[in-house]
Residue frames relative to the residue before (quaternion, step in Angstrom):
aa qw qx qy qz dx dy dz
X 1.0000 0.0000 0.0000 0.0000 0.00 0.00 0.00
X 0.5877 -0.7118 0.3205 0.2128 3.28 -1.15 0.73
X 0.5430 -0.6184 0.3231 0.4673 3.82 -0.16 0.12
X 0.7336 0.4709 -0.2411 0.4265 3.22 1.31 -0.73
X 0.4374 0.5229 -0.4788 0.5531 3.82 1.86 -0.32
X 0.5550 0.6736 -0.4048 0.2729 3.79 0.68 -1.03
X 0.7116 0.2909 -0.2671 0.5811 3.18 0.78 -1.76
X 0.5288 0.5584 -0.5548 0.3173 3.77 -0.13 -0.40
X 0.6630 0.4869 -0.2751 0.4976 3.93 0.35 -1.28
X 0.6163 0.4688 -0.3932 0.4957 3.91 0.72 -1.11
X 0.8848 0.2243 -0.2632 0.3124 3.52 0.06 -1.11
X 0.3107 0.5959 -0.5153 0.5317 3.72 1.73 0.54
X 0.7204 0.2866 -0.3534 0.5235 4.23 0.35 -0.69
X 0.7212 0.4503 -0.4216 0.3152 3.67 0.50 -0.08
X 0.4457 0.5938 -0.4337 0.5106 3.37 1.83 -0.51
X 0.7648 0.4710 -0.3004 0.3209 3.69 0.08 -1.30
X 0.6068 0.5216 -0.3089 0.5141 3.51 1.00 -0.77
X 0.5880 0.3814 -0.4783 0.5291 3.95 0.95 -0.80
X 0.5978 0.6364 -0.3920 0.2895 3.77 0.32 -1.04
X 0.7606 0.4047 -0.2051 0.4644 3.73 0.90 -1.23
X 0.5413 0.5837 -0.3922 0.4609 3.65 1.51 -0.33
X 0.7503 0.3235 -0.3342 0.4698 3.43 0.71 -1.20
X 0.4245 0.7631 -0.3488 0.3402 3.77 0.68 0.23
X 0.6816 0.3975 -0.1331 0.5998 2.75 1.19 -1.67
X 0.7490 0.4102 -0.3363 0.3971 3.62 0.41 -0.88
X 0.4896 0.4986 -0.3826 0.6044 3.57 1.21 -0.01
X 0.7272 0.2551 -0.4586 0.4424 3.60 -0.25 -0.42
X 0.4369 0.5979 -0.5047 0.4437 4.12 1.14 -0.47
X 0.7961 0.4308 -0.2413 0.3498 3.22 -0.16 -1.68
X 0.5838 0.5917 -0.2687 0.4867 3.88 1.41 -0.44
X 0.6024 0.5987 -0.3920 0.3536 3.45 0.94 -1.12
X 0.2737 -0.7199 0.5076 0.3862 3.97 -0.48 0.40
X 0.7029 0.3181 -0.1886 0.6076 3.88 0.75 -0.60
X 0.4329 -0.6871 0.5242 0.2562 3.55 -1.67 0.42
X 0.2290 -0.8728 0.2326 0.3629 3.22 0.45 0.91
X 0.7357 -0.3890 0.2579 0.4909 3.65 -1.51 0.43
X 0.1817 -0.8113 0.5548 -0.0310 3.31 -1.37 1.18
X 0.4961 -0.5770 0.4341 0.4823 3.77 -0.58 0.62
X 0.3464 -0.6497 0.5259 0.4259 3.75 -1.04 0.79
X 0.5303 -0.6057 0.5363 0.2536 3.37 -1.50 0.76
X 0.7078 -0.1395 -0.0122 0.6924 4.03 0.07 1.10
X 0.8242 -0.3358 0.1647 0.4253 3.61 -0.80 -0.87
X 0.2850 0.8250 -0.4101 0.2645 3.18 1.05 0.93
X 0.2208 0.7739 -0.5639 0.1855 3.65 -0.38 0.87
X 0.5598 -0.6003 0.5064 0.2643 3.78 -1.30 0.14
X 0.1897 -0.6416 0.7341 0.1160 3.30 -1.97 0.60
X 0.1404 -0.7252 0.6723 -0.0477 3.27 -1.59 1.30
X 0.1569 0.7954 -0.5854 0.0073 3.28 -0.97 1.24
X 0.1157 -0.8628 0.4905 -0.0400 3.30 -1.04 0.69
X 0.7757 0.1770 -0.1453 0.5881 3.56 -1.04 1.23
X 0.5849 0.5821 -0.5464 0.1434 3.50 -1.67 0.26
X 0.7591 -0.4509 0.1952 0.4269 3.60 -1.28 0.37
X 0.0954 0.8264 -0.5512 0.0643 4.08 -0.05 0.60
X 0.5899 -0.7183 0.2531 0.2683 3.41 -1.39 1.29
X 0.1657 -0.7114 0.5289 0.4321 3.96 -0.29 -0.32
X 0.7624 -0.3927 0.4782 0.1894 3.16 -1.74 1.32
X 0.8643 0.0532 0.0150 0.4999 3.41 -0.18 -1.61
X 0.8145 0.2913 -0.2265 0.4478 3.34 -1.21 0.80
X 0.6886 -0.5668 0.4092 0.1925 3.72 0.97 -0.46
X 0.7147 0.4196 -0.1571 0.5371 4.25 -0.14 -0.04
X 0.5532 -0.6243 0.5201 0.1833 3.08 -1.08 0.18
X 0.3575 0.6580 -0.6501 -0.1288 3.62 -1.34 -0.15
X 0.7097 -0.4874 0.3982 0.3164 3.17 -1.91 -0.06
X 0.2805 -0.7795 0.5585 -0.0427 3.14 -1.42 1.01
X 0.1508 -0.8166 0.5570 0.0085 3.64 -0.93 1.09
X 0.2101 0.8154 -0.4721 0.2609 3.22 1.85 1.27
X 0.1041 -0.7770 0.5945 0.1790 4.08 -0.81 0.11
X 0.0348 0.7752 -0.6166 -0.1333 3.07 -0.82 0.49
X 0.1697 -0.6693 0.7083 0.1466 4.41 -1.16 -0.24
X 0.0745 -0.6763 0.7306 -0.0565 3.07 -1.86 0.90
X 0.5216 -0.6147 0.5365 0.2495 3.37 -1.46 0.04
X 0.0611 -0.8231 0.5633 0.0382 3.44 -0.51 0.99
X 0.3125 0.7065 -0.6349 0.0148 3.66 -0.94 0.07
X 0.8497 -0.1432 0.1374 0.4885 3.45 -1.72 -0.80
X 0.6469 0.6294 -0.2630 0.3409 3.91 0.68 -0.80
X 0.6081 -0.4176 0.5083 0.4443 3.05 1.18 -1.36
X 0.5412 -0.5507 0.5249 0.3583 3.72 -1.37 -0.02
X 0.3654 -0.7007 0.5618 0.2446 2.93 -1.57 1.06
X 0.6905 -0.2051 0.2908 0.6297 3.67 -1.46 -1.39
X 0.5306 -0.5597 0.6113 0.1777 3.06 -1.50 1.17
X 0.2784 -0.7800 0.5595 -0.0325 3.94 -0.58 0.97
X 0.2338 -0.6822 0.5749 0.3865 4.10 -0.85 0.68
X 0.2369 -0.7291 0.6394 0.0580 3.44 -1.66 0.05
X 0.5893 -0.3965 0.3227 0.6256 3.56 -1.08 -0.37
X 0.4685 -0.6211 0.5479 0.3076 3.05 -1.90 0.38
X 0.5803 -0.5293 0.4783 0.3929 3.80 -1.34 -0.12
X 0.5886 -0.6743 0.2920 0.3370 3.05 -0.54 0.46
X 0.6422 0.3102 -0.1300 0.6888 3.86 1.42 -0.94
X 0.4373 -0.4583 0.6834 0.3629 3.64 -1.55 0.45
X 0.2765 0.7019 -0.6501 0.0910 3.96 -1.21 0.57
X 0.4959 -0.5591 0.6513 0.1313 3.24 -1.55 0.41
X 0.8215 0.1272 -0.0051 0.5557 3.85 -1.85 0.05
X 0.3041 0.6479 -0.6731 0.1862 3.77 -0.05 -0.04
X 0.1795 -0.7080 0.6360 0.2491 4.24 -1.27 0.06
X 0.0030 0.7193 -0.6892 0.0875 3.38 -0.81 1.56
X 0.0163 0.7443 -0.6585 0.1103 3.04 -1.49 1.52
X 0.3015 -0.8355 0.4416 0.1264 3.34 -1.33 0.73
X 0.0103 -0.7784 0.6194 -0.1013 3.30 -1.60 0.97
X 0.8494 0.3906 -0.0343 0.3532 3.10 -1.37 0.64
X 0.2946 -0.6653 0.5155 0.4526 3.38 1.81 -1.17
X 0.5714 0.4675 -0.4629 0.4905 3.50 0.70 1.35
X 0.1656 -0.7270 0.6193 0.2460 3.37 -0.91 0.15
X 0.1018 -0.8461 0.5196 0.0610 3.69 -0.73 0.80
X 0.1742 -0.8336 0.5217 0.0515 4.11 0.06 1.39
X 0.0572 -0.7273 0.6837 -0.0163 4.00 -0.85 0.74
X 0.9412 -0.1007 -0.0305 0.3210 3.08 -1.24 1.22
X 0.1530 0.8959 -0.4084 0.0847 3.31 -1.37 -0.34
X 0.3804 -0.7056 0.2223 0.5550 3.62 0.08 -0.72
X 0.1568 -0.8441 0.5029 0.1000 3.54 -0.81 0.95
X 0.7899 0.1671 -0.0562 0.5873 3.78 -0.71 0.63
X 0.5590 -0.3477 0.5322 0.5323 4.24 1.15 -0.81
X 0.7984 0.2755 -0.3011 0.4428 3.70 0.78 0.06
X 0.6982 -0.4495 0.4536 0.3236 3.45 -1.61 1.08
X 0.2548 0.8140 -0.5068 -0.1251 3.61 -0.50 0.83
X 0.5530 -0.4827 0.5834 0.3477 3.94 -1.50 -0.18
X 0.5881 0.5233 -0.5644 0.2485 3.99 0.36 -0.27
X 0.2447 -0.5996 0.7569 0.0883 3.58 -1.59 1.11
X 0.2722 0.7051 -0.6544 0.0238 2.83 -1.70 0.66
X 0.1636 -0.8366 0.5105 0.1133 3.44 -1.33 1.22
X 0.0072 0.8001 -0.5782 -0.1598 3.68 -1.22 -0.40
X 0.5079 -0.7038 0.3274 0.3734 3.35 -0.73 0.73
X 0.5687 -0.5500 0.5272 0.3100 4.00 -1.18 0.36
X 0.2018 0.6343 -0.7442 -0.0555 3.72 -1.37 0.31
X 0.6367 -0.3981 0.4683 0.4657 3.61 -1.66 0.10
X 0.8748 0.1286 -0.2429 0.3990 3.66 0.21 0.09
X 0.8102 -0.4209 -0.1337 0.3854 3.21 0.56 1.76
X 0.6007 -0.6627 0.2255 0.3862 3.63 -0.69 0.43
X 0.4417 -0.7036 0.4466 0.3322 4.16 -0.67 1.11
X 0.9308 0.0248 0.1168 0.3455 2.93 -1.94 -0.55
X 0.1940 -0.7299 0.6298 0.1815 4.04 -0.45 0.61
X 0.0572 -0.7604 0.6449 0.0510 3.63 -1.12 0.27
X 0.5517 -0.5933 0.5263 0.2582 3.33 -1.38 0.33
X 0.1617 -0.8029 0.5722 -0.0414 3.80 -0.92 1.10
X 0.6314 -0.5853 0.3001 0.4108 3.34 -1.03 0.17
X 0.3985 -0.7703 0.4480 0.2173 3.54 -0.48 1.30
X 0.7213 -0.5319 0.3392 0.2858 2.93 -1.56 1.23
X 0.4142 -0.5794 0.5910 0.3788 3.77 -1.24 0.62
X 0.0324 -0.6678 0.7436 0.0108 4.20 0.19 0.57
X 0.0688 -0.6591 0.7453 -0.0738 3.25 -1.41 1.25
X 0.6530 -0.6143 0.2144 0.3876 3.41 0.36 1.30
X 0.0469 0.7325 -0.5707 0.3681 3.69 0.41 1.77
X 0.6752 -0.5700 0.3814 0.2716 3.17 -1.58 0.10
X 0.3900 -0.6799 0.4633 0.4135 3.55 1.60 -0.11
X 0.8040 0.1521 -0.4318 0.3795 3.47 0.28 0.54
X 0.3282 -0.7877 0.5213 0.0100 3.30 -0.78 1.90
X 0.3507 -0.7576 0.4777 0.2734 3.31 -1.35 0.05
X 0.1559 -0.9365 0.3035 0.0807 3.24 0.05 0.61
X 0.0320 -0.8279 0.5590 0.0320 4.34 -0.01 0.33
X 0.0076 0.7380 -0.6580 -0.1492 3.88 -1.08 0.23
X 0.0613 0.7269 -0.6499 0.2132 3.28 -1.40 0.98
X 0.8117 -0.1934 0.0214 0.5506 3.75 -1.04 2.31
X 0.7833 -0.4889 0.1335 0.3600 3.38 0.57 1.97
X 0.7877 0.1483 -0.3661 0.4727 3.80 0.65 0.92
X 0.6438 -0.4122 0.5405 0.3514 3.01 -2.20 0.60
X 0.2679 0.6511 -0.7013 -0.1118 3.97 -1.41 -0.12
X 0.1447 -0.7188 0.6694 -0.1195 3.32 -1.28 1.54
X 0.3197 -0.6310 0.7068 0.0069 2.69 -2.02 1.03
X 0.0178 -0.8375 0.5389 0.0889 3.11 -1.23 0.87
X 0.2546 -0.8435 0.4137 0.2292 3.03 -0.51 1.21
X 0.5780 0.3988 -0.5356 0.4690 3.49 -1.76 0.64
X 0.8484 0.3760 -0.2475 0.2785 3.65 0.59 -0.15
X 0.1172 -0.8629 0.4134 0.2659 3.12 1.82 -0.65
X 0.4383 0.5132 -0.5682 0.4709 3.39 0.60 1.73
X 0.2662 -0.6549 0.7023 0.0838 3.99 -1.11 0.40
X 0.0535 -0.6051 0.7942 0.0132 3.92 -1.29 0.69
X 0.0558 0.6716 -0.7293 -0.1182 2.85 -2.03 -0.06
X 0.1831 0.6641 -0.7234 0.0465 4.06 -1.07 -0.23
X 0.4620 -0.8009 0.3307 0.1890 2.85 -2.09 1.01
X 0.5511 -0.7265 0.2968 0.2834 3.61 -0.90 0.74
X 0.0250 0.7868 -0.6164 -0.0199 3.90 -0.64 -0.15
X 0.8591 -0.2197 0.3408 0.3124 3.51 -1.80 -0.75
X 0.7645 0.3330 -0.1119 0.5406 3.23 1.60 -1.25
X 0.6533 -0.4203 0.2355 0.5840 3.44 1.32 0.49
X 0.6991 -0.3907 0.5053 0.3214 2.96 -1.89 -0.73
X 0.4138 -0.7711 0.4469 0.1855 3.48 -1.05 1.44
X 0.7715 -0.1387 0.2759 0.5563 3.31 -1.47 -0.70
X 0.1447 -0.7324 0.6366 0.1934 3.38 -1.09 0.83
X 0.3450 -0.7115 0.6099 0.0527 3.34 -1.85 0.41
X 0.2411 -0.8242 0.5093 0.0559 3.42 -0.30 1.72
X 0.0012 0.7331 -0.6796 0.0262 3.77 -1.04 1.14
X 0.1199 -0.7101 0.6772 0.1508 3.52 -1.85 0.28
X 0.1279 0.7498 -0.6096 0.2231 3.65 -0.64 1.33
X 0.2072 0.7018 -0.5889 0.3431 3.42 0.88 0.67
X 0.1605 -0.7661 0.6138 -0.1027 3.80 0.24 -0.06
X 0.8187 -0.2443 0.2710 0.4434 4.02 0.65 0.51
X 0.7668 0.3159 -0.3487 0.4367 3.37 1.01 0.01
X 0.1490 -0.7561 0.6319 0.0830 3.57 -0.91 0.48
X 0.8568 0.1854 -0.2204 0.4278 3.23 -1.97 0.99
X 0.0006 -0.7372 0.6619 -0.1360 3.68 1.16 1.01
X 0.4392 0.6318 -0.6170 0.1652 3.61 -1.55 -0.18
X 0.5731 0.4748 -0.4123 0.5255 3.70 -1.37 0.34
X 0.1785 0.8746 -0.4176 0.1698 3.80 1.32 0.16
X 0.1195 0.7683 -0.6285 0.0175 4.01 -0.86 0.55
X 0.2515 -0.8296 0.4819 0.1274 3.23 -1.35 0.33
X 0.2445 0.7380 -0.6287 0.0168 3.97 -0.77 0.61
X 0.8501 0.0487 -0.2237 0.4742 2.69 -1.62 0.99
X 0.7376 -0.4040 0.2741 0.4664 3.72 -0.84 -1.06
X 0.3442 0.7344 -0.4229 0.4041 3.07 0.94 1.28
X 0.0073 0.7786 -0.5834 -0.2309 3.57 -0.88 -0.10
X 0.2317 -0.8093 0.5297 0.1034 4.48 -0.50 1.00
X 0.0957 0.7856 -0.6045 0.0913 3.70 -0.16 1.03
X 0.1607 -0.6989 0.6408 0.2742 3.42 -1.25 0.24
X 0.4923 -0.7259 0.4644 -0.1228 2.61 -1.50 1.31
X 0.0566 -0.7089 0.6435 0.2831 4.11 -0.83 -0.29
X 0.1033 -0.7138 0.6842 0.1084 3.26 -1.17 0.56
X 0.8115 -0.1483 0.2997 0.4792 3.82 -1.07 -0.83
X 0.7400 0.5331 -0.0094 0.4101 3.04 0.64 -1.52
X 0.6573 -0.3009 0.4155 0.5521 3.54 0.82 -1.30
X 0.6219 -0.4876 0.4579 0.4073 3.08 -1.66 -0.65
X 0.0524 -0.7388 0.6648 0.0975 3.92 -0.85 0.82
X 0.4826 -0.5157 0.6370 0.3087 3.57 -1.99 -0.04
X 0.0902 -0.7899 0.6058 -0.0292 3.21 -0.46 1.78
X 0.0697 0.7158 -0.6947 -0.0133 3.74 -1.49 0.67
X 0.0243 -0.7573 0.6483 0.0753 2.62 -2.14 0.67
X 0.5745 -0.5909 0.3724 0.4267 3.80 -0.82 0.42
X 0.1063 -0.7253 0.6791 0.0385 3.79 -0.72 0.69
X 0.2094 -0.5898 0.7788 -0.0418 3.42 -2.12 1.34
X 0.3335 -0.5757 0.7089 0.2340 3.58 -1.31 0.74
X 0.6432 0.5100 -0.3404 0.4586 3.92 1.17 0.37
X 0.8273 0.1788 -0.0134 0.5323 3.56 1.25 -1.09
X 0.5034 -0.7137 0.3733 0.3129 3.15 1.38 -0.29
X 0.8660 -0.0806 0.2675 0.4148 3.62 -0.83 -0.68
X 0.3169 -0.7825 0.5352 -0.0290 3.55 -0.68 0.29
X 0.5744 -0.6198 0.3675 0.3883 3.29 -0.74 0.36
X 0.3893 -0.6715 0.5039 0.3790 4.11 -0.59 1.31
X 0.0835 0.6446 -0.7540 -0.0949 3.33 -1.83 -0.20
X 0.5170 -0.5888 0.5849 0.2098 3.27 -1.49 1.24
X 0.1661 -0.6076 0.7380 0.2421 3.77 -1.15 0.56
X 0.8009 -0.5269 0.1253 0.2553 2.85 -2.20 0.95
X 0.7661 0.3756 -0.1990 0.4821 4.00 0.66 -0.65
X 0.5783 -0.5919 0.4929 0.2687 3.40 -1.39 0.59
X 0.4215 -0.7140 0.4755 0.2941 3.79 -0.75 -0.08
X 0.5252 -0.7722 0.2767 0.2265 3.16 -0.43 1.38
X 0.6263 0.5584 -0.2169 0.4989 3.05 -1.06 0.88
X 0.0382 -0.8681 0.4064 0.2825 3.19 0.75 -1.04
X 0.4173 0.7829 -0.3789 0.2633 3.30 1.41 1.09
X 0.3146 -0.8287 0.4629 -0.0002 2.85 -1.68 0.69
X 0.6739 0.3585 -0.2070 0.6120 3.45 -0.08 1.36
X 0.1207 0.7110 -0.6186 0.3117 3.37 1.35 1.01
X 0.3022 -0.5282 0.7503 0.2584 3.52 -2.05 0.19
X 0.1050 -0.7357 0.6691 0.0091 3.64 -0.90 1.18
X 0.2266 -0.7837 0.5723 -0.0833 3.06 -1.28 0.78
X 0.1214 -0.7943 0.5858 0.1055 4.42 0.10 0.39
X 0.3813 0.6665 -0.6349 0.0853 3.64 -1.25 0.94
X 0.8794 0.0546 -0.1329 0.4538 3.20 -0.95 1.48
X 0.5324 -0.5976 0.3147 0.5102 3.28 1.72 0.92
X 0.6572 0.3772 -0.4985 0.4211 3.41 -0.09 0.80
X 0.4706 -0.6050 0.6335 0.1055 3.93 -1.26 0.84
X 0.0505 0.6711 -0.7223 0.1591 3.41 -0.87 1.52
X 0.1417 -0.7458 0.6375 -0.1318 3.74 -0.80 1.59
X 0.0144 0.7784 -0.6232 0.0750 3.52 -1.01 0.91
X 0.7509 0.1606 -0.2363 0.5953 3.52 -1.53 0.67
X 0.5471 0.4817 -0.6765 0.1045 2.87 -2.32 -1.37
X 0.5338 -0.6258 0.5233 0.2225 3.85 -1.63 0.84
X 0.1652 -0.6268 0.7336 0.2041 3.78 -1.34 -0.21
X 0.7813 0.0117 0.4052 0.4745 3.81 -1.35 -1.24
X 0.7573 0.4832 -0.1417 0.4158 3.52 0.25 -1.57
X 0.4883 -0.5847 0.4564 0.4598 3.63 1.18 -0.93
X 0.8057 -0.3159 0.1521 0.4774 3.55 -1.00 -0.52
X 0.0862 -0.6635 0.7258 0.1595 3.57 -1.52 -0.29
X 0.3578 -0.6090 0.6934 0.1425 2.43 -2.03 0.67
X 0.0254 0.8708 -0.4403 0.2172 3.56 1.02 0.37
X 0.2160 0.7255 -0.6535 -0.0026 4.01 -0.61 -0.03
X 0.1912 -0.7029 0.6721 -0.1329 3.02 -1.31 1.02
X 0.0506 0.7552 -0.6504 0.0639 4.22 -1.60 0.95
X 0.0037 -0.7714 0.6329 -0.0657 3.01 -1.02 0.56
X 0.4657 -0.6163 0.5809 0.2567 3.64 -1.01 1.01
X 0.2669 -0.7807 0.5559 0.1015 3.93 -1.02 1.31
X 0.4481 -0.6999 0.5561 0.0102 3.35 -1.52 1.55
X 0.1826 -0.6277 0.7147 0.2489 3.22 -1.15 -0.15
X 0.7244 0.3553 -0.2853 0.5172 4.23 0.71 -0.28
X 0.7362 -0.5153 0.2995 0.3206 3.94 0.98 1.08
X 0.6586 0.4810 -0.4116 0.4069 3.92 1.00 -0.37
X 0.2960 0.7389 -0.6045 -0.0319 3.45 -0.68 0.39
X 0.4066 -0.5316 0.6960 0.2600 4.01 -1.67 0.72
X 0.0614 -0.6846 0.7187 0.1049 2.98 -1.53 1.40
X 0.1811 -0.8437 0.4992 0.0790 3.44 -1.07 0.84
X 0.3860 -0.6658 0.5338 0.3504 3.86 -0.82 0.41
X 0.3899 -0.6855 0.6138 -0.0371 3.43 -1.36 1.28
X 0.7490 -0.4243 0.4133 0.2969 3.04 -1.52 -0.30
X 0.3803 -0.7148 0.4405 0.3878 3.74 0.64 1.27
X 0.4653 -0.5282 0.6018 0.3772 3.80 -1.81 0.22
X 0.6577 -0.5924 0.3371 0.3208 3.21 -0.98 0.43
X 0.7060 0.3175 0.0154 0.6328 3.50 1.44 -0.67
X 0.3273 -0.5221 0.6785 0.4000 3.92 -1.13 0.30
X 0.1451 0.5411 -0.8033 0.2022 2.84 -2.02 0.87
X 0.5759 -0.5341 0.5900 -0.1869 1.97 -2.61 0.67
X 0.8030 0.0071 0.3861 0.4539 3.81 -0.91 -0.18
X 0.2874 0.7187 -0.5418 0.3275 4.05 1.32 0.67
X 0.5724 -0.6719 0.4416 0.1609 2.86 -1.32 1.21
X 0.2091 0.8117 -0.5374 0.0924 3.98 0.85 0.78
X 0.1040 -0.7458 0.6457 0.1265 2.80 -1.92 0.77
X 0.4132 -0.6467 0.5486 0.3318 3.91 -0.95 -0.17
X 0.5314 0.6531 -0.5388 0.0280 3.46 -0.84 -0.22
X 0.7820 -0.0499 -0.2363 0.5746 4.09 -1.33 1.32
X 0.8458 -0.4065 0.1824 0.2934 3.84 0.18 1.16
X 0.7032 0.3160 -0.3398 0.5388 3.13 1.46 0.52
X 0.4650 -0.6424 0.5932 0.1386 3.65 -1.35 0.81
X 0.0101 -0.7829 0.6189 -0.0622 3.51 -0.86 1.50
X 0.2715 -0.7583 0.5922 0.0259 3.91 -0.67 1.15
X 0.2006 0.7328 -0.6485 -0.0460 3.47 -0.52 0.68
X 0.5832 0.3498 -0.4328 0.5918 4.62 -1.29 0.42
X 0.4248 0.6123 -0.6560 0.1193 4.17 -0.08 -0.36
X 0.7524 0.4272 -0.1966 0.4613 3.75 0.89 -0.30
X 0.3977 -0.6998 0.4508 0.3859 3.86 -0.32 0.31
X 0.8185 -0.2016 -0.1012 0.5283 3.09 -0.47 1.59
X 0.0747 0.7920 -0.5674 0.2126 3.72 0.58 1.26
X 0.0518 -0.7563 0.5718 0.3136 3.32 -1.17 -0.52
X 0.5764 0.6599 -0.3318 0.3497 3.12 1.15 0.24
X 0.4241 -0.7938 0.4300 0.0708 3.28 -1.04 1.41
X 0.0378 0.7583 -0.6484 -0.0555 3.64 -0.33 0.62
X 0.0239 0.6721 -0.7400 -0.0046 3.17 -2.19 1.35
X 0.1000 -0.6915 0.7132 -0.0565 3.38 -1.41 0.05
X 0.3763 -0.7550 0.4608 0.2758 3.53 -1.45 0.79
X 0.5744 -0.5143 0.5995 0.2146 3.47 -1.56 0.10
X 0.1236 0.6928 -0.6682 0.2416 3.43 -0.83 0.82
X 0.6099 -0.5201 0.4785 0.3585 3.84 -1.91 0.38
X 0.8730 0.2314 -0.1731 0.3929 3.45 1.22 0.17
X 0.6014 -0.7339 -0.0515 0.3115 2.33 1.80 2.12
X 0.8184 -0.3836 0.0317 0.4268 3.19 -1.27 0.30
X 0.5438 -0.6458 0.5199 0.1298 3.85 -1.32 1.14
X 0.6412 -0.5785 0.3528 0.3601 3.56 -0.86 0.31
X 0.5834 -0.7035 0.3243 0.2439 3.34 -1.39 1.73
X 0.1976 -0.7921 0.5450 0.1909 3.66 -0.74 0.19
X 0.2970 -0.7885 0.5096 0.1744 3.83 -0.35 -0.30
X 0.0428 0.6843 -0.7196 0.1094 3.91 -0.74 1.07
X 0.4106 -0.5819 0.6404 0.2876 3.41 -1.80 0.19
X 0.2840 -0.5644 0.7741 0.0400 3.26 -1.79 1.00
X 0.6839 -0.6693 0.2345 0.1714 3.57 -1.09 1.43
X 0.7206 0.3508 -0.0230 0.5976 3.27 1.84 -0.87
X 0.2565 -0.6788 0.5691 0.3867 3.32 -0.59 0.00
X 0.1065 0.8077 -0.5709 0.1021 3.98 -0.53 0.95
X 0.0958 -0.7158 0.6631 0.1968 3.23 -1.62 -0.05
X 0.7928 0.0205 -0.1924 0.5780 3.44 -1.55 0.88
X 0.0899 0.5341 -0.8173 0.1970 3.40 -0.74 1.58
X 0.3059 -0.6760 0.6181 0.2597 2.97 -2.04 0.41
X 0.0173 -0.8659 0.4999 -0.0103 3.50 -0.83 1.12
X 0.0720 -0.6102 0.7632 0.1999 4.15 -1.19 0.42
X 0.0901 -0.7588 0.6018 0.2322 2.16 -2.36 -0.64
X 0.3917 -0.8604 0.3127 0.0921 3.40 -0.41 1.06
C-alpha cells in the first residue's frame, strides 16, 4: 500500500473517532438531568420539600412547596441547591427513597389532613418532574404518616388512626394500596425506621412510649407489632429516629415538661431486647426534626420553628458524635426530607 492510501485510512479512523466524541458530548450537553451516578465513597444527596415558612411582609407564616438538594457524604453537607418544586404547598408529609425516586404521602394541606402521594425520580443534580400517585387510604389520622421502603414497596403508618397501608413502588409511582390494622395496643406509632425486613416505630402504649417492630413483605405487608422489652427514656414522644449499621439513634421529642434535647441509641433486635443509651444531647429542644441517615452520619433539618439551620453529626456503635451546623436556604419548620 501506498504512503499516501496509508495516510488517507489514518485520517478516515481519526475523522470517525472525532465524529463519536462530539456525539457523545452533544447527547451529554442535551440530557436535561445528570444522570444517577454510583456515589463516589459515601457520597449521596438530601431532598427536602415543602414546610411551614415565615412571610417577609406583614408577619405569619405560610406553607411552602419549595425543594431544595445538597450533597452529603463523610465531611458533612454541602450548599443546599433549588430544584423542582412539589406540586402542593404541605407540611409533615413522609418522604422516602428508592430505586432513585423519592416517594412523599400525605401531610397537611390548606390546614387539612391530606391523602395526596406524589413521586419524582432523583439525579445528582436535583430531583425532576413531580407527579401525582396513588393517594394514601387516610382513615381519618392526623395527615402526618410515617413512612419506610424496603424490596420494592412504601409501608406507612398513620398516626392518630392505628391503621398501617402499604403498596408497591416503581418508576410510575406508587400502586394500589392495601389497608391493615395490627397495632395490637399501641397508638400514635410514627418516628418509623427500617432494617432488613423489619419495620421500628415508637409507639404509646398505657405505660409510656416503647420501640415497637414488625416484619414487613412487599407481598403481605406488615405483621403483627410487638413492644420490645423497655420503655423509652424520658417518657418522650416525637423523637426523630434515624437507622445506621443496625443500630437506632433517637433525638429530641417532648414529655409533660415540654421539649428535650435528649438523644438516646440502642443496637436493633428482631426478638424485642434492646439497650437504650444517652448520647450526645441535640443541640437545641425539639421536636418532630426533619432527620435523615445516609454513609454514617445523621442530618436534621426544621429542628427549630421556622429555623434555617441544619444540624448533623456522625453515627458510630457508641452513638451519636458531636453536632455540627450548616445553613438550609429558608428558614422552615417540618419539611419533609430523604435521602438517596
Amino acid at each position: 500500500m501506498s504512503s499516501s492510501g496509508s495516510t488517507s485510512i489514518k485520517n478516515l479512523v481519526l475523522g470517525l473517532l472525532l465524529c463519536a466524541l462530539l456525539l457523545a458530548a452533544a447527547y451529554t450537553l442535551s440530557s436535561p438531568h445528570a444522570p444517577p451516578s454510583p456515589p463516589q465513597g459515601p457520597q449521596g444527596y438530601m431532598y427536602c420539600t415543602g414546610g411551614t415558612v415565615a412571610v417577609q411582609r406583614g408577619g405569619g407564616s405560610t406553607i411552602t412547596n419549595a425543594t431544595y438538594f445538597a450533597p452529603v457524604n463523610g465531611s458533612g453537607i454541602s450548599v443546599w441547591m433549588p430544584t423542582s418544586n412539589s406540586p402542593l404547598p404541605s407540611y409533615g408529609a413522609s418522604c422516602t427513597a428508592y430505586g432513585g425516586y423519592a416517594y412523599c404521602v400525605g401531610g397537611i394541606v390548606h390546614g387539612l389532613a391530606s391523602n395526596t402521594s406524589y413521586y419524582a425520580q432523583l439525579y445528582t443534580d436535583g430531583a425532576g418532574t413531580w407527579s401525582r400517585t396513588s393517594s394514601f387510604p387516610a382513615q381519618n389520622g392526623s395527615g402526618k404518616e410515617s413512612c419506610v421502603t424496603y424490596a420494592s414497596a412504601i409501608f406507612c403508618v398513620q398516626r392518630g388512626s392505628n391503621t398501617e397501608s402499604f403498596a408497591n413502588v416503581s418508576g410510575d409511582g406508587i400502586g394500589r394500596w392495601q389497608l391493615q390494622q395490627h397495632y395490637s395496643g399501641a397508638s400514635n406509632l410514627g418516628s418509623c425506621t427500617s432494617y432488613n425486613d423489619f419495620a421500628y416505630c415508637i409507639g404509646q402504649s398505657a405505660s409510656g412510649y416503647y420501640l415497637y417492630y414488625s416484619h414487613i413483605s412487599p407481598i403481605t405487608g406488615f405483621g403483627q407489632w410487638q413492644a420490645t422489652n423497655s420503655l423509652y427514656p424520658s417518657g418522650l414522644g416525637g423523637a426523630a429516629c434515624v437507622q445506621s449499621g443496625g443500630y437506632l439513634y433517637c433525638t429530641g421529642g417532648s414529655n409533660s415538661t415540654g421539649q428535650s434535647s435528649q438523644s438516646y441509641y440502642t443496637p436493633l433486635t428482631t426478638n424485642g431486647m434492646v439497650r437504650w443509651n444517652s448520647t450526645t444531647q441535640y443541640p437545641i429542644q425539639t421536636q418532630d426534626a426533619a432527620c435523615q441517615q445516609y454513609g454514617g452520619y445523621i442530618y436534621c433539618v426544621g429542628s427549630q420553628y421556622m429555623s434555617n439551620t441544619v444540624y448533623y453529626a456522625p453515627l458510630s456503635q457508641s452513638g451519636i458524635g458531636g453536632w455540627q451546623t450548616s445553613q438550609y436556604p429558608i428558614a422552615v419548620s417540618d419539611p419533609s426530607c430523604t435521602t438517596e
